[in-house]
PATOR-116690 format. One record per residue: residue number from 1; residue in one letter; x, y, z of N, C-alpha, C in turn. Coordinates in Angstrom, 3 decimals, padded with zeros to 6 digits. Layout:
REM residues N
  seq  type       n.u       n.v       n.w      ca.u      ca.v      ca.w       c.u       c.v       c.w
  NUM     A         X         Y         Z         X         Y         Z         X         Y         Z
...
END
This chain:
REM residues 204
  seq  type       n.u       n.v       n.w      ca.u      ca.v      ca.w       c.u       c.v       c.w
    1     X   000.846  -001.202   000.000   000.000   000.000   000.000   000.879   001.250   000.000
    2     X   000.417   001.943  -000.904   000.986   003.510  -000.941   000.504   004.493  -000.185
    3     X   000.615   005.172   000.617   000.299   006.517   001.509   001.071   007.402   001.178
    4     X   000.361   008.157   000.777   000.616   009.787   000.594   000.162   010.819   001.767
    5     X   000.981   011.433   002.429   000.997   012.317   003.346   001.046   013.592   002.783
    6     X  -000.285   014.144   002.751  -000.792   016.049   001.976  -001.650   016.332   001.684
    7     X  -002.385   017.375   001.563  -003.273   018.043   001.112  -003.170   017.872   000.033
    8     X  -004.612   017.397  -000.706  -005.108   017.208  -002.093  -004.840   018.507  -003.211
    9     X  -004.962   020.035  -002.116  -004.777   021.286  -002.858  -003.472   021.601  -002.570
   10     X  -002.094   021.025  -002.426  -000.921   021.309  -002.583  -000.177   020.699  -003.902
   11     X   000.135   021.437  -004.738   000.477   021.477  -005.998   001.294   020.230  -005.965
   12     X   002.382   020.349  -004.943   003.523   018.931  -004.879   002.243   017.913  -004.867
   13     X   001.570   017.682  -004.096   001.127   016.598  -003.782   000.350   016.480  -004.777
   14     X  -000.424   017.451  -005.670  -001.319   017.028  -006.924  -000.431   016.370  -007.789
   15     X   000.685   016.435  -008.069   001.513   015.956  -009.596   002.042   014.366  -009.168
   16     X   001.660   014.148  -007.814   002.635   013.149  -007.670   000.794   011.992  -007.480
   17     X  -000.101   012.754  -007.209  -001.670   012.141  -007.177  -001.734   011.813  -008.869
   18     X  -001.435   012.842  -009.791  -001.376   012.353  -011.254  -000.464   011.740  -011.669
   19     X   000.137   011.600  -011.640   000.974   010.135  -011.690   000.332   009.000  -011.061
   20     X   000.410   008.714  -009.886  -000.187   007.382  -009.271  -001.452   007.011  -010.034
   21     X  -002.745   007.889  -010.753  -003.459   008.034  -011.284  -003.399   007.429  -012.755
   22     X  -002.491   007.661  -013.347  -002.203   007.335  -014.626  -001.369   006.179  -014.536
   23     X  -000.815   005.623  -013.122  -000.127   004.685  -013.192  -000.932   003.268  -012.851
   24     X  -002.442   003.871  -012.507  -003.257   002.667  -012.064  -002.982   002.535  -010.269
   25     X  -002.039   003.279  -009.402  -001.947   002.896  -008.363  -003.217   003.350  -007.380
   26     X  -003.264   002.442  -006.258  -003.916   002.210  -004.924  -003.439   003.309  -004.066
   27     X  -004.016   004.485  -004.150  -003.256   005.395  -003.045  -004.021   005.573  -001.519
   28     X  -003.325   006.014  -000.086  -004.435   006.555   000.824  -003.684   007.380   001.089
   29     X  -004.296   008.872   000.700  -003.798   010.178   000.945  -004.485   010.505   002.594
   30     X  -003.469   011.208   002.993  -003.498   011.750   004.134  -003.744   013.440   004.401
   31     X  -004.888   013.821   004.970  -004.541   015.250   004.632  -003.646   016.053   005.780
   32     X  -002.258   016.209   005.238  -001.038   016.867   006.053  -001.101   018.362   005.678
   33     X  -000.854   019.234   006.006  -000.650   020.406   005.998  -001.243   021.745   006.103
   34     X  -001.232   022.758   005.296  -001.444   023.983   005.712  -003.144   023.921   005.652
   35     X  -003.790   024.459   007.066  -005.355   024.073   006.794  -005.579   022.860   007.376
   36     X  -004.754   021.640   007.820  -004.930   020.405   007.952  -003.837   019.967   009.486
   37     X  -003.618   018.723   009.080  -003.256   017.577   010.693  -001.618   018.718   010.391
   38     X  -001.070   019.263   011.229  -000.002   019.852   011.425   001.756   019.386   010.504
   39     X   002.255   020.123   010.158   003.414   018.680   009.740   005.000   018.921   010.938
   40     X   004.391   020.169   011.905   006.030   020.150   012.607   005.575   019.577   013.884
   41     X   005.151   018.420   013.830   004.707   017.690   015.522   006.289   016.998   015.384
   42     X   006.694   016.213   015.847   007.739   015.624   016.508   007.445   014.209   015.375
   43     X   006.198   013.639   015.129   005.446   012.542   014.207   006.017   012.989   013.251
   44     X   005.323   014.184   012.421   005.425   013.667   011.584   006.884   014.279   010.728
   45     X   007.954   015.116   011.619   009.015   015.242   011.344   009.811   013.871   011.119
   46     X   009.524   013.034   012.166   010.106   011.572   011.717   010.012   011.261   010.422
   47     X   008.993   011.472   009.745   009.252   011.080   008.125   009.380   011.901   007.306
   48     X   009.534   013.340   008.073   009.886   014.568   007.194   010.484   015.755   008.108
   49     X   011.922   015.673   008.074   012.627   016.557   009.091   012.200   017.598   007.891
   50     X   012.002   018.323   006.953   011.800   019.274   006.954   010.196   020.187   006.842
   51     X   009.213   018.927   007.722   008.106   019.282   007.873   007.219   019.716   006.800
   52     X   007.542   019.011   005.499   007.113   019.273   004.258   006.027   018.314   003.812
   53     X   005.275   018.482   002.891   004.424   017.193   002.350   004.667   017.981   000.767
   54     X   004.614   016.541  -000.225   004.055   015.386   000.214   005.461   014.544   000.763
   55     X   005.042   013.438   001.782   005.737   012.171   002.259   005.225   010.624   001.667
   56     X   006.162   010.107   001.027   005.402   009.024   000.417   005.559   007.685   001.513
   57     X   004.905   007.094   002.034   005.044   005.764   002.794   005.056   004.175   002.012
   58     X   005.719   003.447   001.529   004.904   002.470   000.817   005.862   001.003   001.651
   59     X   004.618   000.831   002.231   005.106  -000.460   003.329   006.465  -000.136   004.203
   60     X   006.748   001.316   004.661   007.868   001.277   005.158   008.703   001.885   004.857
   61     X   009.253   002.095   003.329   009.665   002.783   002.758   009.377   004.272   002.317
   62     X   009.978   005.696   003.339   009.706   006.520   003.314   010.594   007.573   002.418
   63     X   009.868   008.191   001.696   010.056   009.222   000.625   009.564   010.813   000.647
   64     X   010.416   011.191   000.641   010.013   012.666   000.579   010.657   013.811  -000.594
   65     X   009.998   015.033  -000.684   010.443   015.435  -002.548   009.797   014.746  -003.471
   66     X   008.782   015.884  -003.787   008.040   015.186  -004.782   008.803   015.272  -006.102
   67     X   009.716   015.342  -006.435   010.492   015.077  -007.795   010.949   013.294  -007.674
   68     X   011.536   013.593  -006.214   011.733   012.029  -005.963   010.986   010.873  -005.890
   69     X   009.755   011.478  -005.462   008.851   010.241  -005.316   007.755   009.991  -006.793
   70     X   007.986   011.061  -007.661   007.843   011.047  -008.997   009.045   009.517  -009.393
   71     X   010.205   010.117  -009.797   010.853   009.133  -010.048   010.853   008.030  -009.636
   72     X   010.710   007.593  -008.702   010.638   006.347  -008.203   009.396   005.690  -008.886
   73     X   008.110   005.952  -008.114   006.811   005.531  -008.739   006.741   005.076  -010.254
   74     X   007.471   006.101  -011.035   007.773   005.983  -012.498   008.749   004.761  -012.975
   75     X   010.132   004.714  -011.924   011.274   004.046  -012.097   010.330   002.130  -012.033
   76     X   009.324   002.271  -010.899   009.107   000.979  -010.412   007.721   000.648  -010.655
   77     X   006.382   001.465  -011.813   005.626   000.765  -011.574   005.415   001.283  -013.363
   78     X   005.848   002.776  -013.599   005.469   002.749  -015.139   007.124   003.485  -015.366
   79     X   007.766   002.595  -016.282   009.116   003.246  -016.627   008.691   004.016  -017.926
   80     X   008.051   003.836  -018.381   007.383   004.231  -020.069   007.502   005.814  -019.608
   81     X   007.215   006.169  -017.959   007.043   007.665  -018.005   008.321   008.256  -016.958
   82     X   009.195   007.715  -017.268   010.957   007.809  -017.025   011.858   006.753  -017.646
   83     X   012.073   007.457  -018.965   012.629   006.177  -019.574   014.437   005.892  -019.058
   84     X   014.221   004.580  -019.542   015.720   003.767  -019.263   016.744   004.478  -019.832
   85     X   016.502   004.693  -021.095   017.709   005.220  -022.224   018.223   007.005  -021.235
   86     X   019.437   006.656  -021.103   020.088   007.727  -020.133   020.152   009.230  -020.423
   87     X   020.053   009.593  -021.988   020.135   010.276  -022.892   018.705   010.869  -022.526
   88     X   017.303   009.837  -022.800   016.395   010.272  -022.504   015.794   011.050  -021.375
   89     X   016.539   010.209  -020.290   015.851   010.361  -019.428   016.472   012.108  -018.849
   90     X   018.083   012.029  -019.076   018.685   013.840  -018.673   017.453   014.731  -019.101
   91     X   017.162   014.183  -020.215   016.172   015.568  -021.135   014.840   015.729  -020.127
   92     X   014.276   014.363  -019.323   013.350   014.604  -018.541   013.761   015.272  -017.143
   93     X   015.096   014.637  -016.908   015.601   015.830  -015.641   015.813   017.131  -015.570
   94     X   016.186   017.498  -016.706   017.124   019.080  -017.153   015.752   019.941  -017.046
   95     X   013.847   019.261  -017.719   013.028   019.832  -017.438   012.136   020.218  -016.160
   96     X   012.506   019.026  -015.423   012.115   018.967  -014.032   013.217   020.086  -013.373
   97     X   014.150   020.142  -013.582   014.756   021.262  -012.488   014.832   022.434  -013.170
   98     X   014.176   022.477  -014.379   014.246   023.850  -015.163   012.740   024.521  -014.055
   99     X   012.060   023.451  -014.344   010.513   024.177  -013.509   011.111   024.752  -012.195
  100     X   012.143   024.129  -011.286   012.336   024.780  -009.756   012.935   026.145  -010.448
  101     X   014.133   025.843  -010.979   014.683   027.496  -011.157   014.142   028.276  -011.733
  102     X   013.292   028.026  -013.053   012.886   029.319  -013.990   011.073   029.563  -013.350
  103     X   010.267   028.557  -013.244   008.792   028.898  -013.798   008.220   028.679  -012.580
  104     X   008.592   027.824  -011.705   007.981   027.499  -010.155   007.852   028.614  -009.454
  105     X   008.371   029.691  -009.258   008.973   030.524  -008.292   007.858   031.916  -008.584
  106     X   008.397   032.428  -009.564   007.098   032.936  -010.367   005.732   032.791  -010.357
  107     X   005.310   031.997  -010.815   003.925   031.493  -010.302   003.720   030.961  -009.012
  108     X   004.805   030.671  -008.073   004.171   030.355  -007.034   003.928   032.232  -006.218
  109     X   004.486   032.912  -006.528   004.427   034.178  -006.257   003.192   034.747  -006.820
  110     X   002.701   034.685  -007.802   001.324   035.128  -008.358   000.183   034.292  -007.917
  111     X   000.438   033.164  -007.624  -000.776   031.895  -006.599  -000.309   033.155  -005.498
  112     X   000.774   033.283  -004.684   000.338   034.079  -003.138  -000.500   035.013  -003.626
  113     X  -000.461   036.004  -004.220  -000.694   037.204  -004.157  -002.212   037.506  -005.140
  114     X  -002.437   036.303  -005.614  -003.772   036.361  -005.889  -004.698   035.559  -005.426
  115     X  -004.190   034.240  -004.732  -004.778   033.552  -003.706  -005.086   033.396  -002.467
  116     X  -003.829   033.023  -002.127  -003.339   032.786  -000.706  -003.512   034.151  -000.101
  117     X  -003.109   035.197  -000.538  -003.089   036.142  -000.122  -003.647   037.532  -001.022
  118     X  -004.776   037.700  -000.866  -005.221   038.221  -001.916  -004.646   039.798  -002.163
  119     X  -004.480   040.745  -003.146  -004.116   042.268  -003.083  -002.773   042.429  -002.255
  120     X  -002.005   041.348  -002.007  -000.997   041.347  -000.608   000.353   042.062  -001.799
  121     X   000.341   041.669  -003.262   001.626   042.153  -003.754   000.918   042.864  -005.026
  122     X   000.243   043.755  -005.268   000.198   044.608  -006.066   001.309   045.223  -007.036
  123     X   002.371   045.383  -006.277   003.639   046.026  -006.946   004.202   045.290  -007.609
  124     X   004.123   043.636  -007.151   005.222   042.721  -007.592   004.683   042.000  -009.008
  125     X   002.955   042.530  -008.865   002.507   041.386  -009.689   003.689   041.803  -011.518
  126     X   003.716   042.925  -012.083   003.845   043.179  -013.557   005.336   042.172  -013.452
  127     X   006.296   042.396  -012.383   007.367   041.301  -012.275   007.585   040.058  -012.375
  128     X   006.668   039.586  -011.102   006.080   038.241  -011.604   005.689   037.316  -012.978
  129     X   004.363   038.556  -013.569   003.805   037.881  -014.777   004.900   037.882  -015.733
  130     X   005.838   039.069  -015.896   006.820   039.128  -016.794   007.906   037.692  -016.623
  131     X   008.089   037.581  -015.416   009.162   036.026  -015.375   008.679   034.755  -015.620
  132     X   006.979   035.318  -015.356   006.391   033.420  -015.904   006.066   033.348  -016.920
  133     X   005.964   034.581  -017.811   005.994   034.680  -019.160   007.157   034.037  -020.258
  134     X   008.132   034.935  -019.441   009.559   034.767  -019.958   009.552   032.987  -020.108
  135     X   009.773   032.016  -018.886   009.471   030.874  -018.184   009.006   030.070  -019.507
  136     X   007.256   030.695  -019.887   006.496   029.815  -020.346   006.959   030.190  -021.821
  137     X   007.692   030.991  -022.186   007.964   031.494  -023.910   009.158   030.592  -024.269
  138     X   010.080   029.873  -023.255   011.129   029.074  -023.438   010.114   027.796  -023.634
  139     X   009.578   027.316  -022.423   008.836   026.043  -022.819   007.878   025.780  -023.658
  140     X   006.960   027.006  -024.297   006.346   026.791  -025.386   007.432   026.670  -026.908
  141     X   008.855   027.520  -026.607   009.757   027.126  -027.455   009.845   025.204  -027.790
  142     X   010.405   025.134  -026.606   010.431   023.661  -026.664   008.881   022.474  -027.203
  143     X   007.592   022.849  -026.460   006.606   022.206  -027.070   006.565   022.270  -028.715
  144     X   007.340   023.155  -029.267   007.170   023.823  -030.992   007.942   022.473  -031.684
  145     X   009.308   022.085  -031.054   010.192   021.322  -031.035   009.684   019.693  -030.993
  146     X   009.027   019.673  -029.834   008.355   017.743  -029.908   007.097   017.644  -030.263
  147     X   006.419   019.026  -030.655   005.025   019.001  -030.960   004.008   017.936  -030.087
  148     X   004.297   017.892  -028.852   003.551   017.042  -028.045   003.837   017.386  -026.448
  149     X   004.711   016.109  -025.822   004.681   016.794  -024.332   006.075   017.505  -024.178
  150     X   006.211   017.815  -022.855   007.588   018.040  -022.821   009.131   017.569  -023.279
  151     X   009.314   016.396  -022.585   010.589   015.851  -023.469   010.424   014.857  -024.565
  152     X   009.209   014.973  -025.241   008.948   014.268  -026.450   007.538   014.166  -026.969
  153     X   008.060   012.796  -027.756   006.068   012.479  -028.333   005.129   011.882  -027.257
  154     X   006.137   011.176  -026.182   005.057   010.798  -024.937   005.359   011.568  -023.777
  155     X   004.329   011.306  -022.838   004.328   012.193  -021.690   005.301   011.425  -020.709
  156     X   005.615   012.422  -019.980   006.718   011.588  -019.307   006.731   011.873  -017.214
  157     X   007.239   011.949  -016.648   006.973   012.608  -015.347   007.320   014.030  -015.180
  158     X   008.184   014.595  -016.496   008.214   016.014  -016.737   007.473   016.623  -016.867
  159     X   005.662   016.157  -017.340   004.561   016.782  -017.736   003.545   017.053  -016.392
  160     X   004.471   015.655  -015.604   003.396   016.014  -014.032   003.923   016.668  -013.407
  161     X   005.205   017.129  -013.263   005.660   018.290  -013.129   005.338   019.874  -013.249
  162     X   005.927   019.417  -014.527   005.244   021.400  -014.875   003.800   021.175  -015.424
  163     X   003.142   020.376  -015.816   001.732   020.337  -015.917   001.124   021.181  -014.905
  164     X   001.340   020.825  -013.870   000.820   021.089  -012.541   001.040   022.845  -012.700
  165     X   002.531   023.527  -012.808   002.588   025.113  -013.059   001.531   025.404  -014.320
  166     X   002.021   024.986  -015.168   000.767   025.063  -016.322  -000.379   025.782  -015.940
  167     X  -001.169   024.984  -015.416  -002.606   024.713  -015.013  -002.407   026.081  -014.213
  168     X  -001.807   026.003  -013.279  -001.970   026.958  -012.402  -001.692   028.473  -013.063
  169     X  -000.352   028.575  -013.845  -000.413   029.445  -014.754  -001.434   030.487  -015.523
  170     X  -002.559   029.434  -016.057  -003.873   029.464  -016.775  -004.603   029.589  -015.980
  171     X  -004.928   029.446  -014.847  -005.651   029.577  -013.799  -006.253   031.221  -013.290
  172     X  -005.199   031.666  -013.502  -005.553   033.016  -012.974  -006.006   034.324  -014.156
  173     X  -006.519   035.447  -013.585  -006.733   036.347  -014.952  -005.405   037.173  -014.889
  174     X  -004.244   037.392  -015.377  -003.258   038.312  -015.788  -002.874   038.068  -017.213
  175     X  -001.599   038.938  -017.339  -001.469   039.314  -018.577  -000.023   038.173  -019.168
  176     X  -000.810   037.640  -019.883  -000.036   036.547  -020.714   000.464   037.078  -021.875
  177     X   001.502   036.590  -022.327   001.330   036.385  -024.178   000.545   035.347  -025.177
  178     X   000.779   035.521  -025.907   000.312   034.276  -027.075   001.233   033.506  -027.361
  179     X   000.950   032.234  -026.507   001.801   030.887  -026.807   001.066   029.734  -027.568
  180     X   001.070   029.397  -028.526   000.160   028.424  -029.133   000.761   026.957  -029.049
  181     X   001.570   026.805  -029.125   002.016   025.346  -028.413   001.831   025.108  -026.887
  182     X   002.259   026.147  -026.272   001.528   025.974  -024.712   000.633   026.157  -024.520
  183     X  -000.536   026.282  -025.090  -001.796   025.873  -025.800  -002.481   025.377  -025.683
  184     X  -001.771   024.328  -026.709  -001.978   022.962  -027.336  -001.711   022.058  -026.433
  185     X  -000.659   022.448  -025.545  -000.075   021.186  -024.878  -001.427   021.302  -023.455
  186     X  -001.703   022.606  -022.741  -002.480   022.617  -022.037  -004.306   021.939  -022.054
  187     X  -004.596   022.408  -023.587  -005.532   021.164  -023.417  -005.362   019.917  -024.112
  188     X  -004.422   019.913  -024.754  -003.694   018.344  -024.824  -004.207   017.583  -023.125
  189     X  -003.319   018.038  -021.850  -003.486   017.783  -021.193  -004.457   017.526  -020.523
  190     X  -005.585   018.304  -020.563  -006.551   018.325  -020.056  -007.911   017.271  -020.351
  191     X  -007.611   016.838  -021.801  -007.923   015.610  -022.220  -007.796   014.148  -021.266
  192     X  -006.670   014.436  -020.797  -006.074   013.019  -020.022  -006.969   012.800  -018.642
  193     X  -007.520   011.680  -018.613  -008.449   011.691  -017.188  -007.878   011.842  -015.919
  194     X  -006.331   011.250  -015.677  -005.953   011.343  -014.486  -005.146   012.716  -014.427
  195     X  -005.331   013.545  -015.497  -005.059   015.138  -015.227  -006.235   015.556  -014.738
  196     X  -006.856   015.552  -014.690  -008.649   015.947  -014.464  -009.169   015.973  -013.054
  197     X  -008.793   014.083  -012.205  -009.502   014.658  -011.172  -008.341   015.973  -010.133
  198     X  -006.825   014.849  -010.411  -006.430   015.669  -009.236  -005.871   017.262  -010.004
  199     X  -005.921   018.216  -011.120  -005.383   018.820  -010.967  -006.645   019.948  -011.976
  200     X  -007.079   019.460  -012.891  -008.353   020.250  -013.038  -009.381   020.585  -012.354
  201     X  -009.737   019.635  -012.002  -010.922   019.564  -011.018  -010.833   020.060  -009.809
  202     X  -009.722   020.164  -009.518  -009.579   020.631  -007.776  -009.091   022.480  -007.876
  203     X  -009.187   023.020  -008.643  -009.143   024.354  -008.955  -007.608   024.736  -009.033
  204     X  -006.967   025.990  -008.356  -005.899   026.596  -008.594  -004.945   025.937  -007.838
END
């Protein structure tokens, strides 16, 4: 059995719910965090000294970092969506840590300040939209390139990744450009059922 430790509306924990989803897995999510069962008790630091979710449990085996527990899940139940070929698979890493440095940061700054915290950054927003712009004008570069998902013609755990910014991206009303491959790829995505419950359906 797989346990997932997080809130259903924490972005980490949605991409790693779409995956298990598309992978056919048995999950029991736990709701950990902000709004929910606490994560800096003394508990549940034991499986997460840095009081983070999501925490993956599976018979024992504890995981934390949802990039990591992406890979794994992928490595051990669908490799099709982390492939073997080493070549391949850099191209799916180089995109996964492109999302922390370039496009994560950005939009997680425009989620505060139009969500979490509503009117709280007024000043910051034209900054913001300008870097997730910038962000999304490289990766719609690249969608132009495989004409499909991120590091190719199939989807890979790079898509549950930044899928997840994506969505959220589109989510809000500001000022975008015109990306037509990021687009395409967005309701590409949205097509897919196990994009749907946990990351359409559950809002921003």
């Amino acid at each position: 059995m797989i346990t997932i430790y997080g809130r259903a509306n924490s972005s980490n924990v949605r991409k790693v719910l779409w995956l298990a989803e598309e992978l056919g897995l048995e999950v029991d999510r736990r709701d950990y965090g902000r709004g929910y069962a606490p994560t800096d008790t003394p508990e549940f630091k034991a499986l997460n000294p840095n009081a983070k979710v999501p925490v993956m449990d599976e018979d024992g085996f504890i995981l934390w970092e949802s990039h990591a527990i992406l890979r794994y899940l992928a490595a051990k139940y669908g490799p099709e969506w982390y492939p073997a070929d080493l070549r391949a698979r850099a191209i799916v890493d180089q995109w996964m840590d492109w999302l922390i440095i370039e496009l994560q940061e950005p939009v997680r700054r425009i989620f505060f300040a139009l969500h979490v915290k509503p009117g709280s950054d007024p000043e910051g927003m034209p900054q913001h939209e300008a870097e997730s712009a910038k962000a999304c004008s490289i990766l719609d570069a690249q969608l132009q390139k495989t004409g499909a998902y991120v590091a190719g013609a199939q989807p890979t755990i790079a898509d549950c990744a930044i899928g997840m910014m994506v969505h959220r991206w589109y989510y809000f009303d500001i000022q975008r450009p015109n990306l037509p491959a990021l687009e395409a790829y967005y309701e590409r995505l949205k097509t897919r059922p196990a994009f749907q419950g946990p990351i359409l359906n559950a809002g921003v």
